[in-house]
N, C-alpha and C positions, 0 to 999 in steps of 0.2 A: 556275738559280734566277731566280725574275720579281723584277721590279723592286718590286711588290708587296712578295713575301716578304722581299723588302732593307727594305725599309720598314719591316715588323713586327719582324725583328731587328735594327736598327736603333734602333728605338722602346726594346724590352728592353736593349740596351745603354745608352743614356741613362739610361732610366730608371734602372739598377741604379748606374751612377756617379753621378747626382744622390743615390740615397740613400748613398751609402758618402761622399759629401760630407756628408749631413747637412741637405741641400735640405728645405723642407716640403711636405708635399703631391705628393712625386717619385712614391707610389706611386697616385695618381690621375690622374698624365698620360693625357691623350689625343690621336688625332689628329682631325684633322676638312681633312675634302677635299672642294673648295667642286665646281661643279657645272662641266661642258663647257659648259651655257648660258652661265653668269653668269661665268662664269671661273676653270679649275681653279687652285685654291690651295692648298697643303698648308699648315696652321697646328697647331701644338700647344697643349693647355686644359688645364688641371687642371678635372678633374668633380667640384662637390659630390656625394657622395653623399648627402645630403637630398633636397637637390633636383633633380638631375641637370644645374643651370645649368653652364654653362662660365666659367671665369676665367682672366685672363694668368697664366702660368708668371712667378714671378720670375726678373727678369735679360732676360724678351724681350719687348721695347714690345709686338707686334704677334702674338708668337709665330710670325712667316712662316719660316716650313722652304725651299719654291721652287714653283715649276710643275710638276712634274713628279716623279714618285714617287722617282726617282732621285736627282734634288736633294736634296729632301729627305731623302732615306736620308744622302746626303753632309753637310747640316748636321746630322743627328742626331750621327752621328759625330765630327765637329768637336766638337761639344756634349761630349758624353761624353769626347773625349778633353783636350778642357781642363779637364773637371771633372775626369780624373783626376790629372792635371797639377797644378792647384791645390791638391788633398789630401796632394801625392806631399813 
């Protein structure tokens, strides 16, 4: 499995503990992964769909996941797993 695909299942596992917490807007999470130019950064949004603008996820100032798609799979994970935690 790529580090990628850790990423995407990763994402779905959050995302489904954030709603089985009862989170708002858990099912419009996204990620967004800044550029090799400017500096790769994995952050997670919540997407209006209106307008397709991005918003901070509540609970993270900045919504930073890590540099690298792997990190980030790793805080998804954390994520989800204290959201599970928190509900249990």
């Amino acid at each position: 499995m790529t580090a990628a695909q850790d990423l995407v299942r990763a994402l779905a596992r959050a995302t489904a503990a954030a709603q089985a917490a009862g989170l708002p807007d858990a099912d419009r999470w996204t990620l967004q992964t800044g550029s090799k130019t400017y500096g790769r950064a994995f952050r997670l949004y919540a997407r209006d769909p209106q307008t397709g603008g991005l918003s901070s996820v509540a609970g993270l100032s900045d919504g930073f996941l890590g540099v690298t798609a792997r990190e980030a799979a790793s805080s998804l994970d954390m994520l989800a797993t204290g959201l599970r935690l928190a509900v249990a």
